[in-house]
KEPATOR-400484 format. One record per residue (C-alpha): x, y, z. Coordinates in steps of 0.001 Angstrom, whole numbers, padded with zeros to 6 digits, always signed. Layout:
% residues N
XYZ;...
//
This chain:
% residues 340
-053484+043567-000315;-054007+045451+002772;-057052+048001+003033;-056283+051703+003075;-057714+052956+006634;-060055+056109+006877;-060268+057415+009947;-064278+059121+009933;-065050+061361+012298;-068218+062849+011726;-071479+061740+014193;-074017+059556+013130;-076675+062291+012698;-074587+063832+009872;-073625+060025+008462;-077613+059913+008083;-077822+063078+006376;-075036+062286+003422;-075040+058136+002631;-078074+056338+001941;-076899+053241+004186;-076048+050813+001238;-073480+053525+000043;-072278+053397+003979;-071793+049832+003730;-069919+049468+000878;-067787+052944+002204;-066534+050658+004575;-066124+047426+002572;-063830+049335+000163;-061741+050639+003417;-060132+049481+007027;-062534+052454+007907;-063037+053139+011688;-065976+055155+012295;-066932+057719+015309;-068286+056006+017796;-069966+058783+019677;-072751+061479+018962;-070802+063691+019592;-068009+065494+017060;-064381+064969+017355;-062387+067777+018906;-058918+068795+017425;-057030+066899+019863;-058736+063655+019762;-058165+063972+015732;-054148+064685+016508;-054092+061762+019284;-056013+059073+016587;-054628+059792+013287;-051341+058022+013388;-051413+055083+010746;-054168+056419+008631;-054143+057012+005269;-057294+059061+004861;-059365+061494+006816;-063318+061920+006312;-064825+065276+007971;-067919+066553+007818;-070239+069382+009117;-069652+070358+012914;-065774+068987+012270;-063105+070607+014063;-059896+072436+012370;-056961+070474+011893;-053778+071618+013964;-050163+070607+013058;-050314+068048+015520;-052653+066250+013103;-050270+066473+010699;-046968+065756+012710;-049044+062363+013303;-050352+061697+010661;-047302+060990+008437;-049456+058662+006107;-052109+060725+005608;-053080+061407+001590;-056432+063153+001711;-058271+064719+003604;-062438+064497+001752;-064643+067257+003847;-068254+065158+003391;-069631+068511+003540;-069424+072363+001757;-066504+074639+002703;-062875+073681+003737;-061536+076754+004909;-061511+076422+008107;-060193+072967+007825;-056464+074001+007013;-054433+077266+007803;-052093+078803+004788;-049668+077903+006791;-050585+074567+007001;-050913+074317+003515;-046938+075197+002691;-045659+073037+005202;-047729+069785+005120;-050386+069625+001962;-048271+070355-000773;-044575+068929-000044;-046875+066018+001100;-049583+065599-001683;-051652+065914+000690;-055203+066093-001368;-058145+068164+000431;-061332+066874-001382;-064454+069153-000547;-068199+067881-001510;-069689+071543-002615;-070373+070329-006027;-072901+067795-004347;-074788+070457-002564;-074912+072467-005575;-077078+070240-007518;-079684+071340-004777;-079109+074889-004767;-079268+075109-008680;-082473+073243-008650;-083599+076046-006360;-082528+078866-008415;-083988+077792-011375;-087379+077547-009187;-086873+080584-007867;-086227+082394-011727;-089399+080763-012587;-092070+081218-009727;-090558+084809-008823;-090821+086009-012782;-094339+084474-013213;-095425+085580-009483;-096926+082535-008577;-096989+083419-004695;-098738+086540-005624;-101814+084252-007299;-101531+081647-004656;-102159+084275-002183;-104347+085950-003735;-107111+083280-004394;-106578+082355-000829;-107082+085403+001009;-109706+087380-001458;-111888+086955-003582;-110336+087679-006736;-110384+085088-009223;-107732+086801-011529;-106462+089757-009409;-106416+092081-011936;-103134+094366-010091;-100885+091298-010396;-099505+091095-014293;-101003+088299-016099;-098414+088139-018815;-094571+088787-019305;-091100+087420-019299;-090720+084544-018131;-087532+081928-017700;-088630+080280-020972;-086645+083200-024109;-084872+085562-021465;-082017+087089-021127;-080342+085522-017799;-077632+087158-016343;-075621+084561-014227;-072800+086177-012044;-070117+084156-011338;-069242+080732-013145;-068818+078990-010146;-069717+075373-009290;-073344+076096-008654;-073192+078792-011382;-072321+075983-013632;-074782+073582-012683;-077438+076820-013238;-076269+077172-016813;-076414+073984-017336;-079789+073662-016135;-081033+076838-018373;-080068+075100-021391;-083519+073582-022091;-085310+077127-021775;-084301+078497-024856;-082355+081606-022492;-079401+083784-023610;-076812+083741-021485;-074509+086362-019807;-071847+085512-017240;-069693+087803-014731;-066676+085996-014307;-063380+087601-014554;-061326+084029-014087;-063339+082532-016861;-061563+082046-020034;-063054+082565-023925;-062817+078713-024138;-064649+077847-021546;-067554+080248-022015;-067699+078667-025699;-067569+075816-024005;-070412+076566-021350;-072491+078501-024259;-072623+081573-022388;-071701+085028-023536;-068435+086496-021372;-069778+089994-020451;-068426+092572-017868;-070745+093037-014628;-072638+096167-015300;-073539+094952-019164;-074668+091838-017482;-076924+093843-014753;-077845+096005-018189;-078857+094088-019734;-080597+091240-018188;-084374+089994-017875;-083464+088084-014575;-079958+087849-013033;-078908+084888-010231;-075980+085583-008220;-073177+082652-007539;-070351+084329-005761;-068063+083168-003217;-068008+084965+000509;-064868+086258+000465;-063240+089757+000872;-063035+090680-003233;-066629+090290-003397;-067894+092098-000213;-071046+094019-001411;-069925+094008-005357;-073542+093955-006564;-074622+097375-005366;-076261+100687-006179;-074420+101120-009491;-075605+097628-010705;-079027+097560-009217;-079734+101068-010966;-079138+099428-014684;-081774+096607-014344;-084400+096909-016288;-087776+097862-015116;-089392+094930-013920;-086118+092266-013882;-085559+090010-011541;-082612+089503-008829;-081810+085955-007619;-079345+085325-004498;-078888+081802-003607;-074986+082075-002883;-074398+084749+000125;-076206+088169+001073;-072867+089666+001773;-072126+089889-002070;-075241+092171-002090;-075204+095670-000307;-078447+095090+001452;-078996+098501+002443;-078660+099410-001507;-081077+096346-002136;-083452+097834-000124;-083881+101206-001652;-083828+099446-005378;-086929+097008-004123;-088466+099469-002306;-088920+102091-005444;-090761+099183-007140;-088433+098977-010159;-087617+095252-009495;-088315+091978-008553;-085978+090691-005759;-086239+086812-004667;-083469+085769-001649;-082838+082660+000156;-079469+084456+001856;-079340+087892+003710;-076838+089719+005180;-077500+089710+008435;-078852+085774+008277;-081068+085449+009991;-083347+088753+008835;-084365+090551+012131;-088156+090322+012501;-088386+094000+011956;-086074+094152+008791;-088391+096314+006592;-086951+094149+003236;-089626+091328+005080;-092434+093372+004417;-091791+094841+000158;-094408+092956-001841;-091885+092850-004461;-089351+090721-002420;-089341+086559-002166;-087485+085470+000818;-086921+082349+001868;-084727+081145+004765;-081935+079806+003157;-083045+076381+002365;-081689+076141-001360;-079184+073368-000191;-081430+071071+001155;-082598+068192-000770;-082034+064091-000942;-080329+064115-003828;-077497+066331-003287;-077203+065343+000652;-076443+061555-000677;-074815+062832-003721;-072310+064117-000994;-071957+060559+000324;-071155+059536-002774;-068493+061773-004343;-066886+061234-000972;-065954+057895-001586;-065149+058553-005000;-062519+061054-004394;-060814+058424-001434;-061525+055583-004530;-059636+057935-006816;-056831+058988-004743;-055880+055794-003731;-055259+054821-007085;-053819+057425-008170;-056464+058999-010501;-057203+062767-010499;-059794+063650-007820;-063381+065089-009099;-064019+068207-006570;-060168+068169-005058;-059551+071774-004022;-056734+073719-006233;-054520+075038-003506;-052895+077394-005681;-056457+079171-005155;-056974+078904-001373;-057446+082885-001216;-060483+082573-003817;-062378+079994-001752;-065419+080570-000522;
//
């Protein structure tokens, strides 16, 4: 039985970054796969002009968007699996009604890999901002305080809190998943998820401001898009309690910054970041300078395991498509508008 071909187009610098090299190898023992050739990425055209014949198309970071020509020549194509995060710009709406779904056409995205990494950073960021480790670490570094008496030496802490997670999303799931050992109640923001599956996730289905209410330390998990433009803002910020934490690892646009700013700068709460809006932070952003505000420079994806987890799921999903199975992390595209 004849091979199903993959056409891959991302570089080899990205290749390195998502399979350990055994997974490679057997990525193209399973599959007739031909593999970019070139450091450099694919552009549209050369996509359109190569696809003919293939039943499969791997992209990855740096890829171009497809154009109908891909898809006028690509009559076998069955799936497209993004070896990366987002795959909206992969696909117009358009696209979508005339090609993907008379088609089948399955668009498989690897988020779900990356979000391993980004939950493991939340939860690090819950606990070190809440017990203020930087503050210690600095402080026996740069004084000579043992035990700096104006940094609090006790309080709440991950382990018996109240956690406030907005937005059951895929890293939102992995965080609640990850809270389970730590003895934390659980609140959750999310107006698409159902009674079922908060019983089933063993979370409590509150609306926003009860969340923000009542919270010890709230992480944020929401999707860029237009709905959620600056929905955590003054309102929200004003019901934490004193001393709670805020945790961003999704996007600073779901934040109004501005409003951010005046809540950290009053001293009422804790604030740690790894996304801003704007990203980078200018040098002079005053938000750098609030003792009371973590930042870090949006690194929470990084990490071995969910880079080669991305590898991985990838050929999974092609595995699964091919035979006909249901594909783990296959985008719904019923819910295109709702995509980050």
């Amino acid at each position: 039985m004849a091979q199903q071909k993959v056409l891959y187009i991302p570089p080899q610098s990205h290749t390195d970054r998502v399979f350990r090299p055994e997974m490679f190898q057997r990525f193209q023992e399973l599959f007739d796969v031909t593999v970019n050739p070139d450091p450099e990425q694919y552009t549209t055209e050369r996509v359109a002009a190569e696809i003919a014949g293939y039943d499969a198309l791997v992209t990855g970071w740096g890829s171009p968007p497809m154009s109908d020509e891909v898809f006028e020549n690509g009559e076998k194509l069955q799936i497209i699996a993004h070896s990366a995060g987002s795959v909206k710009f992969l696909v117009t709406p358009e696209q979508i009604e005339k090609y993907l779904k008379p088609r089948g056409i399955t668009i498989f995205s690897a988020n779900h890999a990356i979000g391993y990494n980004v939950a493991e950073a939340t939860i690090g960021l819950l606990i070190m901002a809440s017990r203020r480790w930087p503050d210690f670490i600095l402080s026996v570094r740069m004084t000579d305080h043992w035990r700096d008496p104006h940094i609090p030496g006790n309080g709440q802490y991950l382990l018996g809190a109240t956690v406030g997670v907005v937005a059951a999303s895929k890293v939102g799931r992995e965080v609640i998943r990850m809270l389970q050992p730590f003895y934390c109640r659980i609140l959750c923001y999310d107006p698409y998820l159902t009674a079922e599956e908060a019983e089933e996730l063993g979370v409590e289905k509150v609306e926003l401001n009860d969340l923000f209410k009542q919270s010890d330390l709230v992480t944020v998990h929401l999707p860029k898009i237009p709905a959620t433009q600056k929905m955590i803002g003054a309102e929200q910020l004003g019901l934490m309690k004193e001393g709670a934490l805020l945790v961003n690892t999704s996007r600073g646009a779901v934040i109004d910054q501005a409003a951010l700013y005046e809540a950290a700068k009053a001293r009422r709460i804790w604030v740690a970041l790894d996304v801003t809006d704007p990203e980078p932070m200018p040098p002079e952003d005053p938000m750098r300078r609030l003792p009371n505000v973590y930042i870090t420079p949006h690194v929470s994806g990084a990490g071995f395991y969910g880079y080669f987890k991305i590898g991985e799921t990838t050929v999974q999903a092609l595995l699964d498509r091919f035979a006909g199975r249901p594909v783990d992390g296959g985008v719904p595209l019923e819910n295109w508008d709702r995509l980050a």
